[in-house]
C-alpha positions in Angstrom: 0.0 0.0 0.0 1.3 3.6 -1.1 2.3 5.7 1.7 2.5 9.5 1.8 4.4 9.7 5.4 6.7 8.4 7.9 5.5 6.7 10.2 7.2 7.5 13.3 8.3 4.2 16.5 5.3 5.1 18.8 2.5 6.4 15.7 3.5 3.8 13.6 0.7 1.2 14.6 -1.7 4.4 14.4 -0.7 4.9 10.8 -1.7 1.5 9.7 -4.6 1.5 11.6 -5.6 4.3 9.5 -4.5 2.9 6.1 -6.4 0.0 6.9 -9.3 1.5 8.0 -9.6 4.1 5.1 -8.7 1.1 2.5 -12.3 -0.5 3.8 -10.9 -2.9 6.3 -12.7 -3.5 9.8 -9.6 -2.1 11.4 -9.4 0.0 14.5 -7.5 0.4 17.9 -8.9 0.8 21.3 -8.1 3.3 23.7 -8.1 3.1 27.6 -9.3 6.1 29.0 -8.4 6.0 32.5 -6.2 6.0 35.4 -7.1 3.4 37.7 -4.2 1.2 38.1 -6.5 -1.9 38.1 -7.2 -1.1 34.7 -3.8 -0.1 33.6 -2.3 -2.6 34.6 -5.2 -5.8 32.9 -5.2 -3.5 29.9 -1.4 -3.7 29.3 -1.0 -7.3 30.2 -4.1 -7.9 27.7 -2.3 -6.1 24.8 1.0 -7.6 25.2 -0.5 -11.4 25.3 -2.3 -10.8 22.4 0.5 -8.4 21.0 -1.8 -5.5 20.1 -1.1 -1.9 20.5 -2.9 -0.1 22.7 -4.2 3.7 23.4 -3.6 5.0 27.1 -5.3 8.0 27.0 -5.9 10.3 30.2 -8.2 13.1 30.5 -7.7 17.3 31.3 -10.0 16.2 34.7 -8.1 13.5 35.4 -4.1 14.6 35.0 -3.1 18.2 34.4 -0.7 20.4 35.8 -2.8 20.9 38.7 -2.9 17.4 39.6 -6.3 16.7 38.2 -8.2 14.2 40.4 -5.8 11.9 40.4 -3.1 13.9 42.2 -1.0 13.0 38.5 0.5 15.7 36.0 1.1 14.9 32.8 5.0 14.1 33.1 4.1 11.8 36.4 1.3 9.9 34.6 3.8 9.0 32.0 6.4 8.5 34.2 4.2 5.8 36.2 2.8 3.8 33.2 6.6 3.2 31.4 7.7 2.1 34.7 4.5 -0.1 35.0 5.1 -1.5 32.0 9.1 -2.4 32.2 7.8 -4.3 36.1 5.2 -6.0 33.8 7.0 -6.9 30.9 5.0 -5.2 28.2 6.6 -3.6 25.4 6.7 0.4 25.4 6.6 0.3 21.6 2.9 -0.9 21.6 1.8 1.5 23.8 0.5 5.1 22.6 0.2 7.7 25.3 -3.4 10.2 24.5 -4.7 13.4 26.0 -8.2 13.6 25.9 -10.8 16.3 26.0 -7.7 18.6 26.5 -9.1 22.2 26.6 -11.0 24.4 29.0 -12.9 21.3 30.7 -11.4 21.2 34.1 -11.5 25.6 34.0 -15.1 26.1 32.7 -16.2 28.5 35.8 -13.3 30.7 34.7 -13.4 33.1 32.0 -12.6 32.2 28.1 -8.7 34.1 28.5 -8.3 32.5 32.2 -9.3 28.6 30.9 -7.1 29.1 28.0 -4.3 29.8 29.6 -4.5 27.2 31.7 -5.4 24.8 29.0 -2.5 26.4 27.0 -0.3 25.3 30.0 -1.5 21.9 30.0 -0.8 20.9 26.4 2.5 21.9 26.3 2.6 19.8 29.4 1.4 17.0 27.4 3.5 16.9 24.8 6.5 18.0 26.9 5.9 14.4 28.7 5.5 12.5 25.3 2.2 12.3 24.8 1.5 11.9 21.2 -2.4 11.6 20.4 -3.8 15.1 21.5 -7.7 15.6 21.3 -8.3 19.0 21.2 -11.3 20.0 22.7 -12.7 23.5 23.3 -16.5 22.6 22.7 -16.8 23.2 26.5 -18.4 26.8 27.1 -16.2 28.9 29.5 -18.0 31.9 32.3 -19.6 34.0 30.0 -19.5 32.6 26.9 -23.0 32.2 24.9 -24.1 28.9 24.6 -23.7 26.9 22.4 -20.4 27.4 20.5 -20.2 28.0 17.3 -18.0 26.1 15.1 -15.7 28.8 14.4 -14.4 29.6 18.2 -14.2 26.0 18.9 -11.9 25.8 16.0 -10.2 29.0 16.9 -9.2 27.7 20.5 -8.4 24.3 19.0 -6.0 26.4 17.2 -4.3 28.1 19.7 -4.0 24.8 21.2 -2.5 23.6 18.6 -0.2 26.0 18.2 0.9 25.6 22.1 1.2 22.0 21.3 3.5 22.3 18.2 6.4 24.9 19.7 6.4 22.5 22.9 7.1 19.3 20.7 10.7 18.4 19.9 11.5 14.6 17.9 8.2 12.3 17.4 5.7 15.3 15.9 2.0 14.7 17.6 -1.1 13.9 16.0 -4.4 16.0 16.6 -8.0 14.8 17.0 -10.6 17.5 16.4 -14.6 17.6 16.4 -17.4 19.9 18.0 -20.1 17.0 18.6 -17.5 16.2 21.6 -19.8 14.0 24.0 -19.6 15.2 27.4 -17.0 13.8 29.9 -17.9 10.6 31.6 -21.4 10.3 29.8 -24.3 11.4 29.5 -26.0 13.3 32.8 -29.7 12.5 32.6 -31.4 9.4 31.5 -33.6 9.3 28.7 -37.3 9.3 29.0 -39.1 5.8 29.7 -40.7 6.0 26.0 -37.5 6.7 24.4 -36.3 3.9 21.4 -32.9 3.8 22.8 -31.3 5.1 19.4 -29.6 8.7 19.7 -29.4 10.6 16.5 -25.9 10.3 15.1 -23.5 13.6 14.0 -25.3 14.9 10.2 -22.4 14.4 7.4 -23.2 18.6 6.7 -22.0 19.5 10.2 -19.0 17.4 10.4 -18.0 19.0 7.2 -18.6 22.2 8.3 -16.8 21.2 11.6 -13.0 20.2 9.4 -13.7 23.5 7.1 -13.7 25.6 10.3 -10.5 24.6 11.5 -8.8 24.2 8.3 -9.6 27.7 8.5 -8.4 28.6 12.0 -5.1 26.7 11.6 -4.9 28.0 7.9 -5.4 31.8 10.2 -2.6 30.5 12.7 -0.1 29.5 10.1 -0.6 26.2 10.8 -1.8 24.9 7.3 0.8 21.7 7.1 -0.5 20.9 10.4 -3.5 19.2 8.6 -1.8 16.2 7.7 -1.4 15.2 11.2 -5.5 15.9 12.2 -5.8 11.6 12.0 -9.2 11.9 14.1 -12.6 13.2 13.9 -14.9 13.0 17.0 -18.8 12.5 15.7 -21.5 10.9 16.7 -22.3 7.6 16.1 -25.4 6.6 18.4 -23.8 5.1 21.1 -24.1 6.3 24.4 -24.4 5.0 27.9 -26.8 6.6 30.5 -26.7 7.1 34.2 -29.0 3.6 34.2 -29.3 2.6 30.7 -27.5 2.7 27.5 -28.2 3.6 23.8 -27.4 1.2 21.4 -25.9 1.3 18.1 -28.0 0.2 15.5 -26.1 -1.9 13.8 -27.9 -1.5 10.3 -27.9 2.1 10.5 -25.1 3.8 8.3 -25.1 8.0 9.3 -22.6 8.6 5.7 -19.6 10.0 7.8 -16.6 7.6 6.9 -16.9 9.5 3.2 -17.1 13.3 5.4 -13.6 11.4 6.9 -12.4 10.1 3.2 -12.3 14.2 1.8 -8.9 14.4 4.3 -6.1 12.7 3.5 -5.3 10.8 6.5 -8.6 11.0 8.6 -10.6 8.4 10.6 -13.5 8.9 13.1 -13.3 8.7 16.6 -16.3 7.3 19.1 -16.2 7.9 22.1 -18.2 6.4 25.3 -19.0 3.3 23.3 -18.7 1.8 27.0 -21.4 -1.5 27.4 -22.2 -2.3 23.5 -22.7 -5.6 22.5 -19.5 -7.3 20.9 -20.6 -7.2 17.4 -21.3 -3.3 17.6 -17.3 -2.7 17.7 -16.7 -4.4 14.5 -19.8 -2.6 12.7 -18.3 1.1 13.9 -14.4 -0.3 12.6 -16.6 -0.6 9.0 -18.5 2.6 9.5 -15.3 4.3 9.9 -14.7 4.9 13.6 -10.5 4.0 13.8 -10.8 5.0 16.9 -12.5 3.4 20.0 -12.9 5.0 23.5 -13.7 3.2 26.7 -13.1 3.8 30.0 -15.9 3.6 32.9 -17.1 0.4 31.5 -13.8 -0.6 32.7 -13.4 0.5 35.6 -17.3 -0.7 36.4 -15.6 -4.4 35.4 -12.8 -3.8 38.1 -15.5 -2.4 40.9 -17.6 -5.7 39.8 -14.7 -7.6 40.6 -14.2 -6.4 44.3 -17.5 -6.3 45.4 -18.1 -9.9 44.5 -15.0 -10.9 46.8 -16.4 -9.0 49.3 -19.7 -10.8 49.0 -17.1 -14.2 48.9 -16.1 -13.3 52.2 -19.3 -12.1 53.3 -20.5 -15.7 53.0 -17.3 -16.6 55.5 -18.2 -14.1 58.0 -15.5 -12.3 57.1 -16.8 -9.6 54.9 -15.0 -5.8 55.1 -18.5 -4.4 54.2 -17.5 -2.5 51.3 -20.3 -1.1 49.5 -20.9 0.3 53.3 -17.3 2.1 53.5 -17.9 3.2 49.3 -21.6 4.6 50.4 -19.9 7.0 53.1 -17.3 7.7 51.2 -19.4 9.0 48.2 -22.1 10.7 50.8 -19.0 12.5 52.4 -18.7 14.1 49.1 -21.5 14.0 46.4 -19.3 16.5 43.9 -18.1 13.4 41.5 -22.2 12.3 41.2 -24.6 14.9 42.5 -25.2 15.8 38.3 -25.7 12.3 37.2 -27.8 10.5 40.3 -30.9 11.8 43.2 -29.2 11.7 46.4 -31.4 8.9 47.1 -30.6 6.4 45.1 -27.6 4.6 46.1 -28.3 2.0 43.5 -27.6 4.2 40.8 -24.1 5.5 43.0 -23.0 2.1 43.1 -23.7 0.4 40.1 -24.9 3.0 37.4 -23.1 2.7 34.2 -22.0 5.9 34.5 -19.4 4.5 37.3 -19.2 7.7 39.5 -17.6 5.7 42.0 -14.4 5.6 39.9 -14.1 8.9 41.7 -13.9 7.5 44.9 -11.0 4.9 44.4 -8.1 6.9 45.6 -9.5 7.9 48.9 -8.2 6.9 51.9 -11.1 4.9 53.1 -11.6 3.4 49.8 -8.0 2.1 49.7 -7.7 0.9 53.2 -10.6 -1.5 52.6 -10.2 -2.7 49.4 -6.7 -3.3 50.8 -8.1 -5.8 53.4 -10.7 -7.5 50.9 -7.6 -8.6 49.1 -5.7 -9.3 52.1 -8.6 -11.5 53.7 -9.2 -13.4 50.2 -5.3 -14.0 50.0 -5.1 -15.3 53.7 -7.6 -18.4 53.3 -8.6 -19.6 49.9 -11.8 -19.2 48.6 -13.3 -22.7 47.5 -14.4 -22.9 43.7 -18.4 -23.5 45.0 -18.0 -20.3 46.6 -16.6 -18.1 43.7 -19.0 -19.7 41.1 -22.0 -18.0 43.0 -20.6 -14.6 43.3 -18.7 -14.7 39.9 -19.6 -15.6 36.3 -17.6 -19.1 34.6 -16.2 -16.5 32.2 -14.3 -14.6 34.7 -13.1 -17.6 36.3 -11.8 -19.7 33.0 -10.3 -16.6 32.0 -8.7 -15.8 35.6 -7.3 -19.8 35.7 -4.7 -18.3 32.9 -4.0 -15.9 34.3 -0.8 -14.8 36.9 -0.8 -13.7 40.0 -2.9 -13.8 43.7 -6.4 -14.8 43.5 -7.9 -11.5 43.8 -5.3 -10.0 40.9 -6.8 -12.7 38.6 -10.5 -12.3 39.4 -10.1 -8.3 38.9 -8.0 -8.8 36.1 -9.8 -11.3 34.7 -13.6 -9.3 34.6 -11.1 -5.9 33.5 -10.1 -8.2 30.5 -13.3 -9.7 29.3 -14.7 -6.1 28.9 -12.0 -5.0 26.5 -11.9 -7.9 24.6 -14.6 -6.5 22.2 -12.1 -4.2 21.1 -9.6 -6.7 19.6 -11.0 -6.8 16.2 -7.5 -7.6 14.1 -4.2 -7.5 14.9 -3.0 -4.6 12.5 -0.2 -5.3 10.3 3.0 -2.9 10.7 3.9 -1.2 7.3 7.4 -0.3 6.5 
C-alpha cells in the first residue's frame, strides 16, 4: 500500500490503523481512558499477550498540571505507566500515550482568556511528557461565553492549542483529533425518557463537514496549514451512548454517511467515544463505519468495581466480609461532587452500580484504599473454595482468571477488567514499513 508519510516508532501502529481503516478494512485500535491502576495494569497485560497496541489516554480532569483528580500531572502519569510496563514486561513500543478532551474542561467557571491559559499550559505539558495523540477539545463553554459554540471559536481555540502544542514538541511530531459533537466527559448526565427507542441521533455528514472546514480555516489563520496532515481523528457521533442507568445502542444497520465526510482528508478516521457496554458485534460494525478509533473507560473501571465487590460478598458468605459497598456509600455521601449531576441523592443503586461509574471517583481515597486493601488481604489469607466463587462470579471470569498470573484476587479483577476489553480486539493490524 502507497504511503504518503513516515511513520514514526510510537504512531506507527496508528498509521496503519488508518491505512487499513480508510482502504475499507474493519480495522481500529482501542483506547483506555483511564487511570485506575487496576485497569492499567489488565489493559497492558491484555495487549501484550495478544501483541496489540494499545491507546492510554488520560483526560484534562483527570491529570493536568494541577494534579487533576488523580493527584498525577502529565509528566508523572507517563512516568508511572513506562515504569509499570518495564515491572510487567510489556513492550513500550505498543503503547501510545493520548490526552483527551484537553481544553477548557477542568477551568469552565473561569473566563474564556483564564481557561485558556490554563489549557494552554496543559498541552504543552502534554506533549513535553511524550504524549502523542492530543484531542483538542474546546466545545466546553467557559464563564460568560454564549451557549452553544459555534463552530468557528471552537476551531479557533483548538487552534491556539495547537499552536501551544507544536512549539512544545521536539522529535516524534504529535497527531491532533478534532470535532465539536464532543460527547460530554464521563457520559451522558440525565437518562432518557421511559418511552424513548434507545437510538440517539448520530453527527449529520453537513456538520462534520462544516466542523474540518472551520478549522482548516483557524489553523490555515494561525499558520498552521501543514499541520493538517497530522489531524488523524474526527470526533462524531455515532449513536452510542451510555446513560446514568441505561444505555443507547448502536443500530447496527444504521449507516449516518460519515466515513466518506472522513475520506475528503487525507489521513482522517473517526473517533467514538463512550461506546462503553455495547454488545461485541457493535465494535466491529463502527471499525466498518469508519470509527478508527474506540474509546472506553468507565465500562472498565465498572468491570474492576464488579470484581471487588463480588469478593467481598465471597467473604461475606465466610463471616468475614469488610462491608464495602458500606465504606464506598460514606465515602461518596461525604462528598456527592463526582455524582450529585448524574444520580438523586437517594438512590444509592444508581451510585454504586450505574453505568456511569461515579464511583471511579472515589477509588483513591483513603477509606476506599484501606478496605479494598483488606478484601484482598482476607481473600489471600484463606482460599476461597471454587463452589463459593462460582455463586458470586460468572464461569467467564473464572476460565479466563485460571490463565491468568498472580494472587487470587489479581486474577479475578484482572480477569472481569479483560473480558470487557476484549470486544475491542478486532484484528491485529499489520506494521507497514
Amino acid at each position: 500500500m502507497l504511503r504518503f508519510w513516515k511513520a514514526a516508532p510510537m504512531l506507527e501502529p496508528l498509521y496503519a490503523m488508518i491505512d487499513q481503516n480508510r482502504a475499507g478494512k474493519a480495522a481500529s485500535l482501542v483506547s483506555v481512558c483511564s487511570a485506575h491502576p487496576d485497569v492499567l495494569r489488565a489493559s497492558l497485560n491484555w495487549a501484550e499477550r495478544r501483541d496489540l497496541s494499545i491507546i492510554v489516554e488520560t483526560t484534562s480532569n483527570q491529570v493536568n498540571q494541577d494534579g487533576g483528580y488523580t493527584g498525577l500531572t502529565p509528566q508523572a502519569f507517563a512516568d508511572d505507566l513506562r515504569a509499570r510496563a518495564d515491572e510487567q514486561g510489556v513492550s513500550w513500543d505498543r503503547i501510545i500515550l493520548g490526552g483527551d478532551h484537553l481544553g477548557p474542561q477542568a477551568w469552565k467557571a473561569f473566563d474564556a482568556d483564564t481557561a485558556m491559559a490554563k489549557s494552554k499550559t496543559m498541552v504543552e505539558g502534554y506533549v513535553e511528557a511524550g504524549f502523542k495523540k492530543i484531542h483538542l477539545d474546546c466545545s466546553q463553554a467557559c464563564a460568560g461565553d454564549a451557549e452553544p459554540l459555534s463552530d468557528a471559536i471552537v476551531a479557533e481555540r483548538s487552534a491556539v492549542l495547537a499552536a501551544a502544542c507544536e512549539a512544545a514538541s521536539t522529535g516524534e511530531e504529535p497527531v491532533y483529533i478534532i470535532g465539536t459533537e464532543v460527547p460530554i466527559p464521563g457520559g451522558a448526565t440525565e437518562d432518557a425518557p421511559e418511552d424513548h427507542d434507545d437510538t440517539l441521533a448520530p453527527t449529520k455528514p453537513e456538520a462534520a463537514a462544516e466542523t474540518l472546514q472551520a478549522h482548516a480555516d483557524a489553523f490555515e489563520g494561525h499558520g498552521l496549514t501543514g499541520l493538517l496532515n497530522r489531524v488523524v481523528g474526527l470526533v462524531v457521533q455515532p449513536g452510542v451512548e451510555f446513560l446514568p442507568m441505561g444505555l443507547h445502542a448502536l443500530p447496527e444497520d444504521r449507516d449516518p454517511k460519515l466515513r466518506e465526510v472522513a475520506l475528503s482528508w487525507p489521513r482522517l478516521v473517526l473517533e467514538a467515544h463512550s461506546t462503553d457496554y455495547q454488545k461485541p458485534a457493535v465494535f466491529r460494525r463502527l471499525a466498518e463505519l469508519g470509527f478508527g478509533f474506540q474509546k472506553v473507560g468507565p465500562a472498565l473501571t465498572f468491570a474492576a468495581r464488579q470484581a471487588l465487590y463480588a469478593l467481598d460478598q465471597a467473604l461475606a458468605y465466610q463471616g468475614r466480609s469488610v462491608g464495602l459497598f458500606d465504606v464506598m456509600e460514606e465515602v461518596m455521601l461525604a462528598d456527592p461532587s463526582h455524582w450529585k449531576s448524574h444520580h438523586a441523592a437517594d438512590d444509592a443503586i444508581a451510585r454504586h452500580f450505574g453505568l456511569s461509574d461515579r464511583i471511579r471517583y472515589y477509588w483513591n481515597t483513603p477509606a476506599a484504599q484501606s478496605s479494598v486493601a483488606e478484601v484482598r488481604n482476607r481473600v489471600r489469607a484463606e482460599s476461597l473454595p471454587d463452589p463459593l466463587l462460582r455463586q458470586v462470579f460468572g464461569m467467564d471470569v473464572l476460565d479466563r482468571a485460571a490463565h491468568l498470573d498472580g494472587t487470587l484476587d489479581q486474577r479475578l479483577i484482572d480477569a472481569s477488567i479483560e473480558l470487557a476489553l476484549d470486544p475491542y480486539d478486532l484484528t491485529r493490524v499489520e506494521r507497514i514499513s
